[in-house]
KOLTORKE-954836 format. One line per field, with one value per residue: residue in one letter; z, x, y of N, C-alpha, C in turn. Coordinates in nm, 3 decimals, always signed. Example, Ala and Ser with C-alpha at 12.3 -4.5 7.8 and 13.67 -1.06 7.14 Angstrom:
2
r = [A  S]
n.z = [+0.780  +0.708]
n.x = [+1.319  +1.285]
n.y = [-0.569  -0.225]
ca.z = [+0.780  +0.714]
ca.x = [+1.230  +1.367]
ca.y = [-0.450  -0.106]
c.z = [+0.780  +0.787]
c.x = [+1.320  +1.290]
c.y = [-0.330  +0.003]
***
This chain:
72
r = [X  X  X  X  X  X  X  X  X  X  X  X  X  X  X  X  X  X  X  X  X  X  X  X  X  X  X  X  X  X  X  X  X  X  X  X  X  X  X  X  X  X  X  X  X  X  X  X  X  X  X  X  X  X  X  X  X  X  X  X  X  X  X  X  X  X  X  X  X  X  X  X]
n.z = [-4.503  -4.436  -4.270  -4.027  -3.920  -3.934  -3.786  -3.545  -3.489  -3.450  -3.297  -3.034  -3.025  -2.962  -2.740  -2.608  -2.553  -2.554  -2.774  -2.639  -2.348  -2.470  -2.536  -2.332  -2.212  -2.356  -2.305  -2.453  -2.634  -2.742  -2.968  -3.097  -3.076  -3.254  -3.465  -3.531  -3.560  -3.793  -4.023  -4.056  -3.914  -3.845  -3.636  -3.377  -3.321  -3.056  -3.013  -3.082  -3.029  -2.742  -2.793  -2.909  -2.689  -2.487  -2.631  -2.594  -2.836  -3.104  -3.273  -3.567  -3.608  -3.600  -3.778  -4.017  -4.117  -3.998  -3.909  -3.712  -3.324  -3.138  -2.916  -2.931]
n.x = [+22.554  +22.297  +22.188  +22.273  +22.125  +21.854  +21.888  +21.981  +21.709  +21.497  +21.640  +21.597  +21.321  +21.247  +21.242  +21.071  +21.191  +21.251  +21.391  +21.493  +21.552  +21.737  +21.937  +22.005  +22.104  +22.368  +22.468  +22.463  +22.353  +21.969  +21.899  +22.110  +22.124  +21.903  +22.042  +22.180  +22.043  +21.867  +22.087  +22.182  +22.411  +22.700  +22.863  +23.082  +23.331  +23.360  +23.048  +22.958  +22.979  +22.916  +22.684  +22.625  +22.679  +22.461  +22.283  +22.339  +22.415  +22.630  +22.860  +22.918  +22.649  +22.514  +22.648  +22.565  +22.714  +22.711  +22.376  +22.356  +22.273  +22.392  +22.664  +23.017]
n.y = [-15.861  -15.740  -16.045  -16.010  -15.764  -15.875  -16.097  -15.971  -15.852  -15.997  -16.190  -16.033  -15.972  -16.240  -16.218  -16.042  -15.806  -15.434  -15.233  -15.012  -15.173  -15.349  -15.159  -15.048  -15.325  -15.323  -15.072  -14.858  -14.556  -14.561  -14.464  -14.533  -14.834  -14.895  -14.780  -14.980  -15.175  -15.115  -15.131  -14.865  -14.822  -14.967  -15.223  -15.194  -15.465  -15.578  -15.498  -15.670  -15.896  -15.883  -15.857  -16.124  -16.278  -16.169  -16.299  -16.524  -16.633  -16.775  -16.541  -16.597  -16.737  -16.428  -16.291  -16.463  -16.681  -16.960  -17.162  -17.227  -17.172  -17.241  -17.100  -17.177]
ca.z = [-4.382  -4.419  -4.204  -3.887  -3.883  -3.920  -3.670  -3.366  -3.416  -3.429  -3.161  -2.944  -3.026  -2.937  -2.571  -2.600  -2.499  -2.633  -2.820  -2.511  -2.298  -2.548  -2.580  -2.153  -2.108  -2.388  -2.206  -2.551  -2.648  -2.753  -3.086  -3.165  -3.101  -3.388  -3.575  -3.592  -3.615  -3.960  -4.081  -4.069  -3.858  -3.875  -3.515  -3.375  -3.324  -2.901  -2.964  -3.208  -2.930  -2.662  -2.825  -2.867  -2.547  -2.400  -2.680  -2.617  -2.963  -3.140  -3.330  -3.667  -3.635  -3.635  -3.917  -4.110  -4.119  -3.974  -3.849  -3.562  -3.270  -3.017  -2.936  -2.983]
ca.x = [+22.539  +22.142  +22.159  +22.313  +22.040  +21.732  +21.892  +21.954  +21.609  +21.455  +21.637  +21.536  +21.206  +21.186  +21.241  +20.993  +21.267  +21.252  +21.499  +21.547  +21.614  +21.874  +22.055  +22.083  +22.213  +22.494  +22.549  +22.448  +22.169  +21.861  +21.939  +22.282  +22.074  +21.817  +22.087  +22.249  +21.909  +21.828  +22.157  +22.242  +22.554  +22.841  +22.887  +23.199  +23.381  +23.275  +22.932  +22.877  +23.051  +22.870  +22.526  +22.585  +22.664  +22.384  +22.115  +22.373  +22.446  +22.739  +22.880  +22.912  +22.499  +22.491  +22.699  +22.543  +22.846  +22.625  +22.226  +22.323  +22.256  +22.488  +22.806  +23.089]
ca.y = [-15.782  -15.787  -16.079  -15.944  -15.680  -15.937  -16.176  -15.924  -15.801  -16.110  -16.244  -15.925  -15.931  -16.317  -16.215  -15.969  -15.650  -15.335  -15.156  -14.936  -15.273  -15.401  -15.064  -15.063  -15.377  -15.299  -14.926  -14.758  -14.456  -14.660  -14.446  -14.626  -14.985  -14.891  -14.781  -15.099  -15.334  -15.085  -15.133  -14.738  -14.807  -15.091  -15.265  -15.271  -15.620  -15.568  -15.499  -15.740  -15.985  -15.844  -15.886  -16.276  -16.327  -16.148  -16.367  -16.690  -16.707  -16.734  -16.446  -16.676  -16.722  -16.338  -16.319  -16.532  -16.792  -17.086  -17.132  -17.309  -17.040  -17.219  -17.063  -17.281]
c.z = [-4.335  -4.260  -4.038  -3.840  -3.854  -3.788  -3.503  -3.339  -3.406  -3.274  -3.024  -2.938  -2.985  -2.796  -2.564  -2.550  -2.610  -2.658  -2.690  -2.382  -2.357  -2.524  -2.391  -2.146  -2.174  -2.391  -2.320  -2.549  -2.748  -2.937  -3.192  -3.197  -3.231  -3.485  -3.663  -3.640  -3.752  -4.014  -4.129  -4.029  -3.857  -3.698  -3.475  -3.301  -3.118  -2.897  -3.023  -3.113  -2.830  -2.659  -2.869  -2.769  -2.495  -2.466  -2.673  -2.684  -3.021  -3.252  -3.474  -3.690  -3.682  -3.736  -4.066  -4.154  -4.096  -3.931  -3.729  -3.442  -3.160  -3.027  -2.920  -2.787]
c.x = [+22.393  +22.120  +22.187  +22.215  +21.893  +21.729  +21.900  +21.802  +21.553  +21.461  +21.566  +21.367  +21.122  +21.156  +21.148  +21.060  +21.250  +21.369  +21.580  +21.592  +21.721  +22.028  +22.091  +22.167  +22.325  +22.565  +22.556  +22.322  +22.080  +21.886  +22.017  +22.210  +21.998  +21.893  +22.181  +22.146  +21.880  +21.910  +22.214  +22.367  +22.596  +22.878  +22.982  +23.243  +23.315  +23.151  +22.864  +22.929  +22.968  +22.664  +22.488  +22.595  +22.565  +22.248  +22.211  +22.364  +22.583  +22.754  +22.898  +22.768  +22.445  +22.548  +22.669  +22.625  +22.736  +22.471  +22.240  +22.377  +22.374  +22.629  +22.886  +23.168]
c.y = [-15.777  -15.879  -16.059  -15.855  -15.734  -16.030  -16.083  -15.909  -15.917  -16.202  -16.138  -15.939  -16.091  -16.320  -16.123  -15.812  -15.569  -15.323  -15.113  -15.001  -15.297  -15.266  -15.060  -15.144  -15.359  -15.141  -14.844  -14.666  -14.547  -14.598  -14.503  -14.754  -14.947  -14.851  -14.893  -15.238  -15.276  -15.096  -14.936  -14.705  -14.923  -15.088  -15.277  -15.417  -15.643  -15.546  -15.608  -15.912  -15.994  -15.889  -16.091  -16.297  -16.274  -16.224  -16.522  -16.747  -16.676  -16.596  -16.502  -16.659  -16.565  -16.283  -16.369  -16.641  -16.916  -17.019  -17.177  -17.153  -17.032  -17.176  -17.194  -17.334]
***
C-alpha cells in the first residue's frame, strides 16, 4: 500500500500542484487529500480511478502492479 501513497505524491508534486489543487479538482477537503498521500485513509475504488485519470496514469502504476505510467 506504501506505494500508492509515494506515487500520488510524487506525481502531484511533479506538476508542481498543491495539495489544495489536487483535493479541488477531485471535489474533496484538502484534509481528506493529505490523508490519503500519508496513508491515514484507504481511497475508495473512484478516487483512486479518478486520480489516474487526472495524472494519465494507469491505476495498476498506482498500485504498484506495473512501472509503466501509461494507462492501458
Amino acid at each position: 500500500m506504501i506505494m500508492i501513497y509515494e506515487r500520488i505524491r510524487n506525481l502531484r508534486e511533479d506538476k508542481d500542484w498543491t495539495q489544495q489543487q489536487m483535493a479541488d479538482k477531485l471535489f474533496i477537503n484538502r484534509r481528506t487529500y493529505s490523508s490519503y498521500e500519508t496513508g491515514v485513509r484507504s481511497m475508495s475504488p473512484e478516487i483512486l480511478i479518478k486520480i489516474a485519470e487526472i495524472h494519465g496514469v494507469s491505476v495498476d502504476y498506482l498500485l504498484g502492479v506495473t512501472d509503466r505510467k501509461e494507462p492501458y
